[in-house]
C-alpha positions, 0 to 999 in steps of 0.5 A: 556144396554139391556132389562132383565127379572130377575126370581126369585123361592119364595119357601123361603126366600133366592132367595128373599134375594139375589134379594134384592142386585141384582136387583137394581144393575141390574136396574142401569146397564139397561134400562129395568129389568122386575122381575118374582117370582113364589111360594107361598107368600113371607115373604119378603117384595120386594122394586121393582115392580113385573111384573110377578106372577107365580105358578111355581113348588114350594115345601111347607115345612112339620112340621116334618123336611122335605117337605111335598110331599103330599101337594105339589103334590095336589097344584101343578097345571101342566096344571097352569104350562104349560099355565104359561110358554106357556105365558111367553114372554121370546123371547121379552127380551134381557136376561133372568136370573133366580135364580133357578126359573122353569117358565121362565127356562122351557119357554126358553128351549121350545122356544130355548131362552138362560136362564142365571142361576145366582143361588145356585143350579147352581153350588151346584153340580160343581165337585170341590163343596163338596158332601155327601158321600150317593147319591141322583140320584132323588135329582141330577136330581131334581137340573139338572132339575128344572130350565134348564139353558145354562150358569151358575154363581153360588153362595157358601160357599166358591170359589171352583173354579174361576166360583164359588163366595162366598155368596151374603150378602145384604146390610141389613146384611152388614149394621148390627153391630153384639152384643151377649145378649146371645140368639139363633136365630133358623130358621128351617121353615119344623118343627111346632111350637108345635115340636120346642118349645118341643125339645128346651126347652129339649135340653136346659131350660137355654137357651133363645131360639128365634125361627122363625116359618113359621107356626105361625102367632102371637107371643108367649113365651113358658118359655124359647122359644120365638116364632115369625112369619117370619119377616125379620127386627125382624129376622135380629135384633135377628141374630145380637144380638144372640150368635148363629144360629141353622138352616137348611142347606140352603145357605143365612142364614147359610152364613149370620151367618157366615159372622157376626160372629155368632156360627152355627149349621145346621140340613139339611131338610129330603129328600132335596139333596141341604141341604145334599150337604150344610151341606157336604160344611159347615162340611169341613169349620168345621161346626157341623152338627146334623140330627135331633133334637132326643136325641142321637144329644143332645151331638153335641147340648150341646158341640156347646151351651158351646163352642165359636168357630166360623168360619172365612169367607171373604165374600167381597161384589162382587155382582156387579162384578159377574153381571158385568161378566154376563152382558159382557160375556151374552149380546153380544152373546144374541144381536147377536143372536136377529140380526140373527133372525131379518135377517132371518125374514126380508128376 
């Protein structure tokens, strides 16, 4: 049933993650399903092949808790950008689907070809979704912008409205048996290893302290902080195994933590509206949230390490009927279309 090109933003690993569950459910469900990431290299290891690799419009992340927006305007190419979405052949596929990926959202706007968001960000400013009290116009825009799409089927915390659904967790974390031997697993990829390893053994030296370090390439123990490079089947086994989850206010992680149980406590990336918009989301569930990891948080830091509340989330495993629903509601009207421009062209 239809011939689909499924675009992924590998700007992190969340888009990669939730690709890992919706992939191989849309192979099953049809005849032809080329995938698309764009970004810097992955962390994750991908167990399906990857037809197209792109540049795209990726940010890279800083070392003090946001982007690093200098770096990220030297390597993006525009002219690289613009000859990857020229060449990109959206019009040969039946339906394009693109997980807040740039490339073949902006190929499909140029062209008039319908782009299916299956995101986060597609539905991070739904009017029913909770947002931050400061607003963010360039940050909205940003969200409206990047990855243009005609239809939208989102992804959050919680259902806020019935277009809404509740997280992907894949099947890795789904399959894990969640145990506590005391540790926190720490996920904050826009700070140094240098920096982490700092602040956490100050906030607390009797806490074993396991971090995940996108600028690290090999282990290290720092007294109480162990420092690994991203991985994900040693970050899977440390989230199952912890007593708690310091990260930043993305979506996947947080709501992994959440769905195993897990005490958590997020810090938004400086400067990324997304995050502030999540972190909103996740204090209405009751969530602590900290700006930074300066002293005049280590009160918020010292209650959430000596409390065990957790909290409750149902997060089923929907995956297959969110795209149950887009294939049924997308594909018969991007068929009809494909006939009408096989008409027009043959007479």
């Amino acid at each position: 049933m239809g011939r689909i090109l499924y675009a992924i933003q590998g700007t992190g690993n969340g888009h990669l993650a939730r690709a890992l569950d919706v992939v191989p459910l849309l192979q099953a469900r049809c005849e032809q399903v080329d995938v698309l990431v764009s970004g810097p290299p992955a962390d994750l290891p991908l167990p399906f092949a990857v037809r197209y690799r792109a540049q795209g419009m990726g940010f890279l992340f800083g070392k003090k808790g946001g982007i690093n927006f200098v770096k990220t305007f030297w390597q993006f190419n525009s002219a690289t950008f613009l000859r990857e979405v020229r060449q990109l052949p959206v019009e040969r596929y039946d339906l394009v689907i693109s997980d807040f990926e740039p490339v073949s959202s902006w190929a499909c706007k140029v062209r008039g070809v319908p782009c299916v968001a299956l995101s986060h960000q597609s539905v991070v400013l739904h009017p029913l979704a909770p947002r931050p009290r400061s607003e963010d116009p360039a940050g909205r825009a940003v969200l409206r912008h990047y990855a243009p799409s005609t239809a939208q089927y989102g992804f959050h915390f919680q259902a806020y409205a019935p277009e809404i659904a509740t997280p992907v967790i894949r099947q890795q974390v789904r399959g894990l048996s969640a145990a506590n031997d005391g540790h926190y697993t720490v996920y904050l990829p826009a700070y140094e290893e240098k920096l982490l390893v700092e602040r956490l053994q100050y906030l607390s030296r009797r806490t074993r302290w396991e971090v995940f370090s996108k600028h690290s390439t090999t282990a290290a123990t720092h007294g109480n902080v162990r420092v690994w490079p991203v991985s994900g089947p040693a970050f899977l086994d440390s989230l199952a195994r912890s007593a708690g989850v310091l990260c930043g206010a993305g979506f996947e992680t947080p709501a992994e933590a959440l769905y195993l149980g897990k005490k958590l406590l997020v810090m938004p990336m400086k400067q990324q509206y997304e995050q502030q918009c999540n972190a909103a989301a996740l204090t209405h569930m009751g969530v602590p949230v900290i700006k930074s990891l300066k002293d005049k948080h280590l009160d918020t830091v010292d209650q959430w390490l000596h409390e065990d509340r957790t909290i409750a989330v149902d997060y089923p495993d929907g995956t297959a009927a969110v795209l149950d629903r887009l294939l049924r509601e997308q594909l018969p009207a991007a068929n009809g279309r494909a006939h009408s421009r096989a008409r027009l062209l043959a007479e």
